[in-house]
NUVOKE-745364 format. One record per residue (C-alpha): residue in three letters; residue number from 1; chain; x, y, z. Coordinates in Angstrom, 3 decimals. Layout:
(atom ALA, NUM, A, (X, Y, Z)) ...
END
This chain:
(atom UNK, 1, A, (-101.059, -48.639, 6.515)) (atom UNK, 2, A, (-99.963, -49.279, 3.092)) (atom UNK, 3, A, (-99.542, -52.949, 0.626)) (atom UNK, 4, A, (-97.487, -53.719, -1.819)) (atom UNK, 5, A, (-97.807, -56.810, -3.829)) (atom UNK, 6, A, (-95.132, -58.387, -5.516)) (atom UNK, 7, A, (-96.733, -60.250, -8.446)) (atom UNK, 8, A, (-93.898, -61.642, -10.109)) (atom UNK, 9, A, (-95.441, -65.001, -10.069)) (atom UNK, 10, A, (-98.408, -63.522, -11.944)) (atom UNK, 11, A, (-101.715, -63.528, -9.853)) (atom UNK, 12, A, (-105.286, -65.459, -9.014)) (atom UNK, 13, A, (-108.166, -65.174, -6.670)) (atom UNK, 14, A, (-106.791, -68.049, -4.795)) (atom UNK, 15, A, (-103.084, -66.667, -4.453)) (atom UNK, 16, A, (-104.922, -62.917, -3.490)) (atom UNK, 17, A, (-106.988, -64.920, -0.857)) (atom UNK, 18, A, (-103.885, -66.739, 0.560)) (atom UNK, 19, A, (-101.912, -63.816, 0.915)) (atom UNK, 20, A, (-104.535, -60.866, 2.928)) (atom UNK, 21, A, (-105.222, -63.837, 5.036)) (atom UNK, 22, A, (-101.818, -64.872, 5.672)) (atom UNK, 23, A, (-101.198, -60.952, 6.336)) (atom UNK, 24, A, (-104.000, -60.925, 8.656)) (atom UNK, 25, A, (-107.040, -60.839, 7.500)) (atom UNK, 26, A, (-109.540, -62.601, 9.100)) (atom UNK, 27, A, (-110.491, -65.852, 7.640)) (atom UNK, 28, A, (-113.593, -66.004, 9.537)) (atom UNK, 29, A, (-114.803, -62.759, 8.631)) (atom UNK, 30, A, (-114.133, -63.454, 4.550)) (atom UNK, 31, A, (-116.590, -66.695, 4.835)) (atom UNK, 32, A, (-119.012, -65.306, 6.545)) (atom UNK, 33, A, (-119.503, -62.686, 3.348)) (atom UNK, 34, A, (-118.606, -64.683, 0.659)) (atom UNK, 35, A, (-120.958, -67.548, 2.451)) (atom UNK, 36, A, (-124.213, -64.843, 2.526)) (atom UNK, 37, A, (-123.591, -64.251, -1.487)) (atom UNK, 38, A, (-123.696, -67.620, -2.677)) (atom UNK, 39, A, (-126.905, -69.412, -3.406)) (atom UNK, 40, A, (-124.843, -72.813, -2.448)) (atom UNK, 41, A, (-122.544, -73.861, -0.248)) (atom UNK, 42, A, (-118.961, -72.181, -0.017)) (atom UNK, 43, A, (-116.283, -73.183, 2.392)) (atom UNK, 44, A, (-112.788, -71.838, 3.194)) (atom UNK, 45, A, (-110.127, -73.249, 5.060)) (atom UNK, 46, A, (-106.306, -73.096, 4.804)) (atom UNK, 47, A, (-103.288, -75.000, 5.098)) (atom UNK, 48, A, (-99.507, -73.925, 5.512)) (atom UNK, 49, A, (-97.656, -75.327, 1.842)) (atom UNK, 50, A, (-94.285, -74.828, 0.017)) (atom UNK, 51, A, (-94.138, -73.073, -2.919)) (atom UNK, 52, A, (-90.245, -73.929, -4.643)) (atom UNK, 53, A, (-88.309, -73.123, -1.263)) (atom UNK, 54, A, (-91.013, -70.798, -0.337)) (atom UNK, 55, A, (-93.655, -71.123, 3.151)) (atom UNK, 56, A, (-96.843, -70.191, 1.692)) (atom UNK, 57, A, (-100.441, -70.181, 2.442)) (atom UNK, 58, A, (-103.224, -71.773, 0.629)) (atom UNK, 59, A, (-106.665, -71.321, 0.743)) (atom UNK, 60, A, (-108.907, -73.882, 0.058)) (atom UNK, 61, A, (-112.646, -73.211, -1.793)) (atom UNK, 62, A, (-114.856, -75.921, -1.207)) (atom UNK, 63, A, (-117.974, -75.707, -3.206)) (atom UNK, 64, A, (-121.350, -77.501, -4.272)) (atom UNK, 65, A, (-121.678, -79.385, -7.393)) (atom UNK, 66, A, (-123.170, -76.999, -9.778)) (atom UNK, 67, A, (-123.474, -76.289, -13.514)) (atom UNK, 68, A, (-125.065, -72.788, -13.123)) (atom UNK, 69, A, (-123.633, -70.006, -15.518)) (atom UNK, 70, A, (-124.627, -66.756, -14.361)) (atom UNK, 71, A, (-124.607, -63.481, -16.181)) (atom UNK, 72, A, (-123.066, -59.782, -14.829)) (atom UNK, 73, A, (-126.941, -59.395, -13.950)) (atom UNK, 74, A, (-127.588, -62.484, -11.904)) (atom UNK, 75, A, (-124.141, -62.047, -9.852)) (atom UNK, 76, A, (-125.332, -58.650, -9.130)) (atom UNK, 77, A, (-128.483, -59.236, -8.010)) (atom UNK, 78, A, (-127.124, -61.962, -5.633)) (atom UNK, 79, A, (-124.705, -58.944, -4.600)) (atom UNK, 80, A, (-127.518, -56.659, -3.878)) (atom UNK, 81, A, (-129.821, -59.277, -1.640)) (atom UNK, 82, A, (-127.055, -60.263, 0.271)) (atom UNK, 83, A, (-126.638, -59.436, 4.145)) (atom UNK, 84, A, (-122.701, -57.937, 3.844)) (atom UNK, 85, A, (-121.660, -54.217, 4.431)) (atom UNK, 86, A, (-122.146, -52.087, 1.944)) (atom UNK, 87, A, (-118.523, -51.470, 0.893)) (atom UNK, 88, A, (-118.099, -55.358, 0.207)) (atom UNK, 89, A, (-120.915, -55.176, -2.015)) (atom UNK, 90, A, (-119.694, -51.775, -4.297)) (atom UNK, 91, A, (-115.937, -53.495, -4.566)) (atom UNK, 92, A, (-117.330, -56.788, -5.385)) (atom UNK, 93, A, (-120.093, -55.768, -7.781)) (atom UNK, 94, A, (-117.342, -53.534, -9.492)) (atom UNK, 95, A, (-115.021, -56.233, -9.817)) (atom UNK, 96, A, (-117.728, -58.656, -11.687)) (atom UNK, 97, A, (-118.601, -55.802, -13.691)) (atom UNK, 98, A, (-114.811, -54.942, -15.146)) (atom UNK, 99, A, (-115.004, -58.652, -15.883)) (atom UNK, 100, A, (-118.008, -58.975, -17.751)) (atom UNK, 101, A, (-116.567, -55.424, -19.590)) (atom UNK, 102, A, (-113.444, -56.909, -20.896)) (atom UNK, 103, A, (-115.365, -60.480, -21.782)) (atom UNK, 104, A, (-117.807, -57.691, -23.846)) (atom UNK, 105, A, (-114.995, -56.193, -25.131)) (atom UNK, 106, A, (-112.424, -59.213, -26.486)) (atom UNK, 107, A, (-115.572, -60.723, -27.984)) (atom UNK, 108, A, (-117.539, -57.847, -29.853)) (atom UNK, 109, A, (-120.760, -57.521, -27.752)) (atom UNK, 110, A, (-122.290, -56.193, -24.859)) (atom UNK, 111, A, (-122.362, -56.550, -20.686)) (atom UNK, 112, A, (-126.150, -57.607, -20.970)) (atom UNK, 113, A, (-125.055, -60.973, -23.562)) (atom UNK, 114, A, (-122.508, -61.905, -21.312)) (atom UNK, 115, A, (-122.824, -64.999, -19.955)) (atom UNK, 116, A, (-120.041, -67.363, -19.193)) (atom UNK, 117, A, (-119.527, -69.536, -16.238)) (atom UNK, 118, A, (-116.164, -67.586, -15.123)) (atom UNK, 119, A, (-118.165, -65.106, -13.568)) (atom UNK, 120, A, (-121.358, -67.540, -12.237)) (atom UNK, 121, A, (-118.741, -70.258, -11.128)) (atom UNK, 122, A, (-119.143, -70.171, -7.345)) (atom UNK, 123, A, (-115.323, -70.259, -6.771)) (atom UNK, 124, A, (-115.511, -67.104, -8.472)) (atom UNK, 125, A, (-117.849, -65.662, -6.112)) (atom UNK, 126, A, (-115.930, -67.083, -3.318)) (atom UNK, 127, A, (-112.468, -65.632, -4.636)) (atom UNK, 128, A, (-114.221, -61.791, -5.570)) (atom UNK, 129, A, (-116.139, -61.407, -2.630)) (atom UNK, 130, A, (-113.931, -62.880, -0.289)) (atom UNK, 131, A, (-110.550, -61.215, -2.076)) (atom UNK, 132, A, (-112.670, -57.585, -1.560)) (atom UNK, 133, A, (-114.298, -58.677, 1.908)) (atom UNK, 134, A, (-109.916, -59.453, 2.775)) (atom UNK, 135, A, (-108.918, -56.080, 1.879)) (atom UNK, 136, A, (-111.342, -54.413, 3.646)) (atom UNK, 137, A, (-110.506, -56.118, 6.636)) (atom UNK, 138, A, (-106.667, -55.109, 6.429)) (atom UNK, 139, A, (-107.914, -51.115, 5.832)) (atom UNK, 140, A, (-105.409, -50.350, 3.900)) (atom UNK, 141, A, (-105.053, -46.551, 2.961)) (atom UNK, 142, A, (-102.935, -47.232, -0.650)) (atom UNK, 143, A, (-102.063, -50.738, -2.263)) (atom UNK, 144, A, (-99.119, -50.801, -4.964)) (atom UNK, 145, A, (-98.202, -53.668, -6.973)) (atom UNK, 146, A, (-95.437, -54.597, -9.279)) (atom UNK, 147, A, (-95.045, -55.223, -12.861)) (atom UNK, 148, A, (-96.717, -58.687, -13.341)) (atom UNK, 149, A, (-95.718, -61.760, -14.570)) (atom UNK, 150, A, (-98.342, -63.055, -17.034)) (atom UNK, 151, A, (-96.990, -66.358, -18.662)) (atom UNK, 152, A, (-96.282, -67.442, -21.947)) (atom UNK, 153, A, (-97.270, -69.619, -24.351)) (atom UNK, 154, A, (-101.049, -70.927, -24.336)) (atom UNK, 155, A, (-103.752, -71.907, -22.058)) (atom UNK, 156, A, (-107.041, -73.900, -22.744)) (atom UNK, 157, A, (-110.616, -72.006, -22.573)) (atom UNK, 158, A, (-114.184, -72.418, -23.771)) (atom UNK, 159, A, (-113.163, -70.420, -26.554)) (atom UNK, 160, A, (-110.542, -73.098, -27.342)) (atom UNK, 161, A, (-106.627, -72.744, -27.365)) (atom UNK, 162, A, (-105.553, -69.216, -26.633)) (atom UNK, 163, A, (-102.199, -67.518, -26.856)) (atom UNK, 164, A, (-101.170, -66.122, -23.099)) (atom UNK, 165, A, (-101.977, -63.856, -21.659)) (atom UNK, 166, A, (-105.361, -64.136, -22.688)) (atom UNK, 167, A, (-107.371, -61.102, -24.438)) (atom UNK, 168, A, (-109.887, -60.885, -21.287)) (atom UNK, 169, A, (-106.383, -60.306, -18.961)) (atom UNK, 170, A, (-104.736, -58.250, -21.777)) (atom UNK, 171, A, (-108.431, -56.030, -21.582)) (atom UNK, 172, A, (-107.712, -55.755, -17.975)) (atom UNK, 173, A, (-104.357, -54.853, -17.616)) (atom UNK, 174, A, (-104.130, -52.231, -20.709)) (atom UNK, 175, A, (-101.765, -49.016, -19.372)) (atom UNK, 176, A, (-100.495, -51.326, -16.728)) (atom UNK, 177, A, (-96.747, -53.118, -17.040)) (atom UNK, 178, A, (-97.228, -56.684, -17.526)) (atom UNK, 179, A, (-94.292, -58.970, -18.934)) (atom UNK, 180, A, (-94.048, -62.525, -19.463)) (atom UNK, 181, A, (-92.445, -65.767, -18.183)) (atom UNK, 182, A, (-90.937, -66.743, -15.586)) (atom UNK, 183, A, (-93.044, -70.108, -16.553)) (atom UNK, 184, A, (-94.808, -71.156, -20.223)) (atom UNK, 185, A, (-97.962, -71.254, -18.882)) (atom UNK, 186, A, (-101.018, -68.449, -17.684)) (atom UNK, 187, A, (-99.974, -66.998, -14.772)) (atom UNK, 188, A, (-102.673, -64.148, -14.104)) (atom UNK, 189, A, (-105.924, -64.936, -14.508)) (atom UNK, 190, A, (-108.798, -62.440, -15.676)) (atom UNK, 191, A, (-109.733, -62.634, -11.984)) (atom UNK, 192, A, (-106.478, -62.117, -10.857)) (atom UNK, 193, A, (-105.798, -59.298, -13.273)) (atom UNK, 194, A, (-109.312, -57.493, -12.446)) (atom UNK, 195, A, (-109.309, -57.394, -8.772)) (atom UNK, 196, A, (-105.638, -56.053, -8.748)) (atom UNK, 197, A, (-106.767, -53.503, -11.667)) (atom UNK, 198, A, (-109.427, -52.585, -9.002)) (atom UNK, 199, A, (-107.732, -52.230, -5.759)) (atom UNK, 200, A, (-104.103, -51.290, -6.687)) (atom UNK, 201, A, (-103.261, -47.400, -6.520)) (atom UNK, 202, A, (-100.198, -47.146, -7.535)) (atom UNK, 203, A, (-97.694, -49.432, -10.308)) (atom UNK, 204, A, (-93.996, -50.282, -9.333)) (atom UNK, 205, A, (-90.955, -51.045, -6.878)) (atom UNK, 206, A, (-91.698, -51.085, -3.440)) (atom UNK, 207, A, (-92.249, -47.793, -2.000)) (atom UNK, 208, A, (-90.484, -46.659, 0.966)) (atom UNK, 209, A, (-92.317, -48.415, 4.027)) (atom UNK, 210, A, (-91.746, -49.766, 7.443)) (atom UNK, 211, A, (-93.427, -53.547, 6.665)) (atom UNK, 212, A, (-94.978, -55.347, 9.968)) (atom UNK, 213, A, (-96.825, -58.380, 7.904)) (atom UNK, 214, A, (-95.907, -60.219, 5.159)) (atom UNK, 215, A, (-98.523, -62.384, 3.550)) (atom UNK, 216, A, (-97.301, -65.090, 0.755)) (atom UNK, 217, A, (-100.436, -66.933, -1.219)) (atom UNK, 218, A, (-99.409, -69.937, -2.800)) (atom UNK, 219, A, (-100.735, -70.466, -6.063)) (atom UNK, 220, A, (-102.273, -73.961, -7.018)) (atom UNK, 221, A, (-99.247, -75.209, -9.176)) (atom UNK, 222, A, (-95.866, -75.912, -8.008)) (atom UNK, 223, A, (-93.083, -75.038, -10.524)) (atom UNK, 224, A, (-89.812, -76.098, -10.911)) (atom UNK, 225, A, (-88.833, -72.542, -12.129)) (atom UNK, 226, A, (-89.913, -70.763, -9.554)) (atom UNK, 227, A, (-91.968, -69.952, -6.660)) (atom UNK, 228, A, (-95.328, -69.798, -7.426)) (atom UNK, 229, A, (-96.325, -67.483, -4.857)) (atom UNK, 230, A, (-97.793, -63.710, -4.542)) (atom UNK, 231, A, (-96.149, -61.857, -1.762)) (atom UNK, 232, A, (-98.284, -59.223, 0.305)) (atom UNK, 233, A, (-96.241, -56.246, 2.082)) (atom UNK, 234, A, (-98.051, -54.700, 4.925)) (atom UNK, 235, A, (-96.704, -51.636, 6.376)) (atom UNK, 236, A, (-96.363, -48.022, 7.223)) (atom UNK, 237, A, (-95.575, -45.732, 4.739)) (atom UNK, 238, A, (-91.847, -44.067, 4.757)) (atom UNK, 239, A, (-91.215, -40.655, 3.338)) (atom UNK, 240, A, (-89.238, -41.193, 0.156)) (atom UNK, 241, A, (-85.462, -39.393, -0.042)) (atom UNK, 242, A, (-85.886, -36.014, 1.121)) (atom UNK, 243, A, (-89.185, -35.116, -0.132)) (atom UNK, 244, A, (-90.716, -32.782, 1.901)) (atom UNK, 245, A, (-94.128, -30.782, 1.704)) (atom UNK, 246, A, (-92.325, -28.092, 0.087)) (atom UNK, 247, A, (-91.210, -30.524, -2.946)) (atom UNK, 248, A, (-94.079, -30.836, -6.119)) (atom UNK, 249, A, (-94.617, -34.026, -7.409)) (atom UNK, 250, A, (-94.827, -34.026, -10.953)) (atom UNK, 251, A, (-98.568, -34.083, -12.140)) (atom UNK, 252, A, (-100.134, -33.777, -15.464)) (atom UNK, 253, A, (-103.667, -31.857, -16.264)) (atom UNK, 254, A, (-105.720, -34.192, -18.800)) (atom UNK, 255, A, (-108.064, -31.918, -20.973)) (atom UNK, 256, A, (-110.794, -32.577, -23.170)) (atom UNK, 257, A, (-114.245, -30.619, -24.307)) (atom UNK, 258, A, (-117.366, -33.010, -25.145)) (atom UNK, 259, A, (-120.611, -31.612, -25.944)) (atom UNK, 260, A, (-122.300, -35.022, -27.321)) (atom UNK, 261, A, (-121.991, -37.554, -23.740)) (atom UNK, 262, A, (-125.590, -37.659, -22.062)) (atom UNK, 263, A, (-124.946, -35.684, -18.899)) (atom UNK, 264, A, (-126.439, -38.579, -16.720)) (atom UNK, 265, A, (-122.936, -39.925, -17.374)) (atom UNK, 266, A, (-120.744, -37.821, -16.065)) (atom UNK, 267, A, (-121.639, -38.469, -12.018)) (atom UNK, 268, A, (-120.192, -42.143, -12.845)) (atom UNK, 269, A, (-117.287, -41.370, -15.363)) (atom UNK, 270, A, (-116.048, -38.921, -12.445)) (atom UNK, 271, A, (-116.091, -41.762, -10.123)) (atom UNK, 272, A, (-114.194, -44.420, -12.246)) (atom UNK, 273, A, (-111.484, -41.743, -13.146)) (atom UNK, 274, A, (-110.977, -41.055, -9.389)) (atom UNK, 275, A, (-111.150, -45.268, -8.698)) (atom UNK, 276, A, (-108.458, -45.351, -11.798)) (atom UNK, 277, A, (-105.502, -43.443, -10.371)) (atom UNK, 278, A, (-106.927, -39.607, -10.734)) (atom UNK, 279, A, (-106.091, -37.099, -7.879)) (atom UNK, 280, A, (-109.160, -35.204, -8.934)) (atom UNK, 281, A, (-111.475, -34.510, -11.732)) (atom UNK, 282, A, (-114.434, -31.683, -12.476)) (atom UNK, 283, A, (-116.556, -29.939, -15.138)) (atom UNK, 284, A, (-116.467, -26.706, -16.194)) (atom UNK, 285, A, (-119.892, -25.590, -18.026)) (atom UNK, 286, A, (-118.521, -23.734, -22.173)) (atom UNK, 287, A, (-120.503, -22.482, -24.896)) (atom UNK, 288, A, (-118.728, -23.882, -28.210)) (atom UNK, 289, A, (-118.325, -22.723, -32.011)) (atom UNK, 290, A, (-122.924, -22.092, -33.062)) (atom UNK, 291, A, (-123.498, -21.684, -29.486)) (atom UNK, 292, A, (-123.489, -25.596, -28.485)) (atom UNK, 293, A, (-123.444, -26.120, -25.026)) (atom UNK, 294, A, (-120.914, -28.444, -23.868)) (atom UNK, 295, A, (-117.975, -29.376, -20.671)) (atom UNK, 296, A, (-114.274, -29.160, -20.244)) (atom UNK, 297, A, (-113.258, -32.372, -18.656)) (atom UNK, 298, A, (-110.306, -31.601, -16.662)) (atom UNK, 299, A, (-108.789, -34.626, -14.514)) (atom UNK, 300, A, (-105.269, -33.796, -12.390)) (atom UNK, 301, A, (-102.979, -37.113, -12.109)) (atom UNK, 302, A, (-99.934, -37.984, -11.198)) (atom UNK, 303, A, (-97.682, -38.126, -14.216)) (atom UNK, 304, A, (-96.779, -42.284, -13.466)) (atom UNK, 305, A, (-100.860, -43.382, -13.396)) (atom UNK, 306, A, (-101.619, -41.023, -16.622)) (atom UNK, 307, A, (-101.719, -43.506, -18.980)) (atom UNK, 308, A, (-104.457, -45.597, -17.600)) (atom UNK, 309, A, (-106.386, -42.387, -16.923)) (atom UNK, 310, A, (-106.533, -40.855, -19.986)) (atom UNK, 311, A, (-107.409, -44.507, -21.656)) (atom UNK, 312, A, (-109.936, -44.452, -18.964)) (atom UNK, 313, A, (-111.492, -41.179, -20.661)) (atom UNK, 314, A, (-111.424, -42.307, -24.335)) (atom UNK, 315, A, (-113.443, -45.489, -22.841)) (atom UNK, 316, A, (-115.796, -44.109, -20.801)) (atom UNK, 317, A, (-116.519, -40.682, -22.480)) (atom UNK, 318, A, (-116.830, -39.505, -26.348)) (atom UNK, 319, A, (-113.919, -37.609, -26.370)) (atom UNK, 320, A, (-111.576, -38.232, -29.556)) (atom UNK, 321, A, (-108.853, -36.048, -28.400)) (atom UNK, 322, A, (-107.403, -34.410, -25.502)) (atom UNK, 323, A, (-104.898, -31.802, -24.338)) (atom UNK, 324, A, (-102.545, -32.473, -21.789)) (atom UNK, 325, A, (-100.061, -29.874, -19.485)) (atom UNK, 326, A, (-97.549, -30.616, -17.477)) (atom UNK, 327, A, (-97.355, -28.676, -13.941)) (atom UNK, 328, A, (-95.836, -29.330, -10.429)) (atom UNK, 329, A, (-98.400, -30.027, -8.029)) (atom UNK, 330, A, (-97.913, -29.078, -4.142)) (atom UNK, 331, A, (-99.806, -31.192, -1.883)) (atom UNK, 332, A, (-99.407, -31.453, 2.049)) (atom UNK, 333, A, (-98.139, -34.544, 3.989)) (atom UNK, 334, A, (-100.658, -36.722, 4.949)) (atom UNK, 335, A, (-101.914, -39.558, 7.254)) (atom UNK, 336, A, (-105.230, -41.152, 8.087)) (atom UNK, 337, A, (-106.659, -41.530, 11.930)) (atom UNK, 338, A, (-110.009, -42.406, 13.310)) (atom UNK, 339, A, (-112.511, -41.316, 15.498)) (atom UNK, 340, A, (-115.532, -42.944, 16.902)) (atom UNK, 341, A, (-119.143, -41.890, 16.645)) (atom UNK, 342, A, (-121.696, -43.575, 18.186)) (atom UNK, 343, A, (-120.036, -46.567, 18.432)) (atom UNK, 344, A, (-118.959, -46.076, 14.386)) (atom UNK, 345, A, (-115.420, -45.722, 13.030)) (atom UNK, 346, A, (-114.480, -42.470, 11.208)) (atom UNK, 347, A, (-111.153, -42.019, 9.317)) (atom UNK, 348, A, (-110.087, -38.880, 9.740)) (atom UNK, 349, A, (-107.678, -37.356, 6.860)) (atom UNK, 350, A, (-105.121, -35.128, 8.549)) (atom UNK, 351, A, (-103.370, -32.675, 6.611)) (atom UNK, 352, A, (-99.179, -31.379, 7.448)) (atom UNK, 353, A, (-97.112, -28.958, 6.556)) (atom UNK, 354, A, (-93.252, -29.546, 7.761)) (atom UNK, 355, A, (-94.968, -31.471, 10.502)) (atom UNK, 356, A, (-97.598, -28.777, 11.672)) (atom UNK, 357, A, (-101.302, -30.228, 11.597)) (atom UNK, 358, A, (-103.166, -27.407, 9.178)) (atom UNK, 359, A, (-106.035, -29.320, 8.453)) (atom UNK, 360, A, (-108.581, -32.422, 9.985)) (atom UNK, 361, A, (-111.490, -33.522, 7.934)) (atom UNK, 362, A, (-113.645, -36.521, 8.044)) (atom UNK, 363, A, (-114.335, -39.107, 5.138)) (atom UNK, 364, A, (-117.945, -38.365, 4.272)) (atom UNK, 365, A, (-118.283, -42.322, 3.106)) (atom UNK, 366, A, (-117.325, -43.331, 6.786)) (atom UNK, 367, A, (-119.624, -40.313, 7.545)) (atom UNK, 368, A, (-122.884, -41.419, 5.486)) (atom UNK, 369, A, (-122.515, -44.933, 6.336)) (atom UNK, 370, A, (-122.542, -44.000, 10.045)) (atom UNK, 371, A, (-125.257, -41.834, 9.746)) (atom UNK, 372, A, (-127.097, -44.760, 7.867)) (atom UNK, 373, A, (-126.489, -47.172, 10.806)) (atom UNK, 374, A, (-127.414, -44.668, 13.474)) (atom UNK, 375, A, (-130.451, -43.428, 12.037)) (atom UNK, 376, A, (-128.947, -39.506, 12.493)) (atom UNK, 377, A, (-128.620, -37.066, 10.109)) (atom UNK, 378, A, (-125.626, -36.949, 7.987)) (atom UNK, 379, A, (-124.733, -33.379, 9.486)) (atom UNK, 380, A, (-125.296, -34.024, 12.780)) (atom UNK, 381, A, (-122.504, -36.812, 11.934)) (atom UNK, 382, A, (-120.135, -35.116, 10.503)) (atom UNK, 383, A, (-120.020, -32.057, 13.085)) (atom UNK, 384, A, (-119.412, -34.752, 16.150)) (atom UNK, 385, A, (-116.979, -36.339, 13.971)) (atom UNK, 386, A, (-115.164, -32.537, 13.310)) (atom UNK, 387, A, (-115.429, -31.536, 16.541)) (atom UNK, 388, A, (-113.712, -35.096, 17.784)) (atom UNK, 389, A, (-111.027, -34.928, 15.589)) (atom UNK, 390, A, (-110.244, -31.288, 16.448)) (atom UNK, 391, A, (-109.975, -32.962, 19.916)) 
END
């Protein structure tokens, strides 16, 4: 199953939360993790609304009275006591991290001074945690978006009157089409902005899919421009034209040699590139000009998600420059299944050429995470898993 969001009407926790509920994910399920994060009370409900000549659905965040501002640190450590599943927690905690980046960033210090009630606020918990708990639910395997609609004009903050969009969502959404209007007024938020920079895959039209769902999250503003609504597209994917597994897609091969970056880095600046839109990235061990030892850093993406990769490497490593080649990358069709072990779901990735199964292989998160809850070995996992999905 694939999404596709149309964010037109720009985009906020609230409007995120309205529509992967109204596409069905379960509202129950959302409380109950956003409910064992918070240190107060939290409740959700929703209500059917009309958004311009729109149906949409709102959900409601009911909190405590509170005054608490909480830093990247404190929001992380309610993260990491909470009882939720694990992958709730990693989406979450990376979410209030890119947000406490680009605060860092737009205001010339670092994530450890941070501390601004945006990120304590409890609906903010309730809209990250229960936005991430929501996709989750819906197990999507990709999740595209649109350009998106960020406002004009200017919008009140702590930091006084800013021009829209503000620099926190102009951090976030850097490499990523963004234009403004259709209302003179902020339209995505920095939460809105970060959790779509997060979760989204690909940028653009709606890609060729069979939809079953439609969810439409009403925002909290009713405009007489427009609808203020984000629309959800739930669906399976539909080969594209007359692309078959014989056609490349065109790919690029980003390039770069750093001997200076503490290799304790590299395990996580791997990871974000993959999170950011890479198809694959590795290291390959040179010996530079007076014998310094350093890495090629060699990431293969797909020639429309480029730009936020490579920005993604002058960010997160010391590179100051970087080569970059053209090719046409093969890759076989695709589509995820599952398989059950011990009572544990197991996405299987099976590989097609013109149709023909060539290859099954299991995800090794699903596969650790099982092997976590049933106390086996993580082998021992993954050969049931193989040997039920050659089944």
């Amino acid at each position: 199953m694939i999404g596709w969001f149309d964010a037109g009407s720009g985009a906020s926790g609230d409007m995120l939360l309205g529509a992967l509920v109204d596409a069905g994910a379960d509202l129950a399920v959302i409380e109950a993790a956003v409910s064992a994060v918070a240190p107060e009370r939290i409740a959700l409900s929703t209500e059917r609304t009309t958004r311009g000549a729109l149906s949409a659905r709102r959900v409601v965040v009911e909190v405590a009275d509170s005054t608490t501002h909480r830093g990247l640190d404190q929001i992380l450590d309610l993260l990491a006591a909470a009882r939720i599943d694990e992958a709730t927690r990693h989406h979450a905690g990376a979410v209030f991290t890119a947000l406490a980046e680009a605060e860092a960033d737009v205001h010339g210090t670092t994530v450890a001074q941070v501390h601004f009630h945006e990120v304590g606020a409890l609906d903010a918990i309730a809209d990250i945690v229960g936005v991430c708990s929501g996709f989750l639910a819906l197990n999507l395997d990709e999740v595209h978006c649109s350009p998106i609609a960020v406002g004009s004009g200017r919008v009140r903050t702590d930091h006084g009157w800013l021009g829209v969009p503000p620099p926190a969502v102009v951090s976030l959404l850097r490499g990523i089409s963004t234009y403004a209007g259709p209302a003179e007024t902020e339209l995505c938020t920095p939460t809105g902005a970060a959790l779509l920079t997060h979760w989204v895959t690909d940028w653009g039209p709606q890609p060729a899919m069979a939809v079953s769902a439609v969810g439409t999250g009403a925002g909290r503003r009713n405009f007489d421009s427009h609808p203020n609504v984000l629309r959800l597209l739930v669906g399976e994917p539909q080969p594209a034209g007359a692309r078959t597994s014989r056609d490349p897609v065109a790919a690029v091969v980003l390039e770069t040699n750093v001997d200076d970056l503490d290799p304790r880095l590299w395990p996580r600046v791997l990871a974000l590139l993959l999170e950011r839109g890479a198809s694959d990235a590795w290291l390959t061990p040179i010996l530079m000009k007076k014998g310094r030892a350093a890495h090629t850093l060699s990431v293969l993406v797909r020639s429309d998600r480029r730009d936020r990769v490579r920005e993604s490497i002058y960010a997160e490593t010391s590179a100051i420059g970087m080569r970059e080649h053209p090719i046409a990358k093969h890759e076989l069709d695709r589509e995820f299944r599952a398989v059950q072990v011990g009572g544990c779901d197991i996405r299987i990735k099976v590989a097609m050429f013109d149709g023909r199964v060539l290859n099954v292989q299991p995800e090794y998160d699903d596969v650790a995470a099982a092997a976590d809850a049933l106390g086996r070995p993580a082998k021992s996992v993954l050969a049931e898993a193989t040997a039920r999905a050659l089944e």
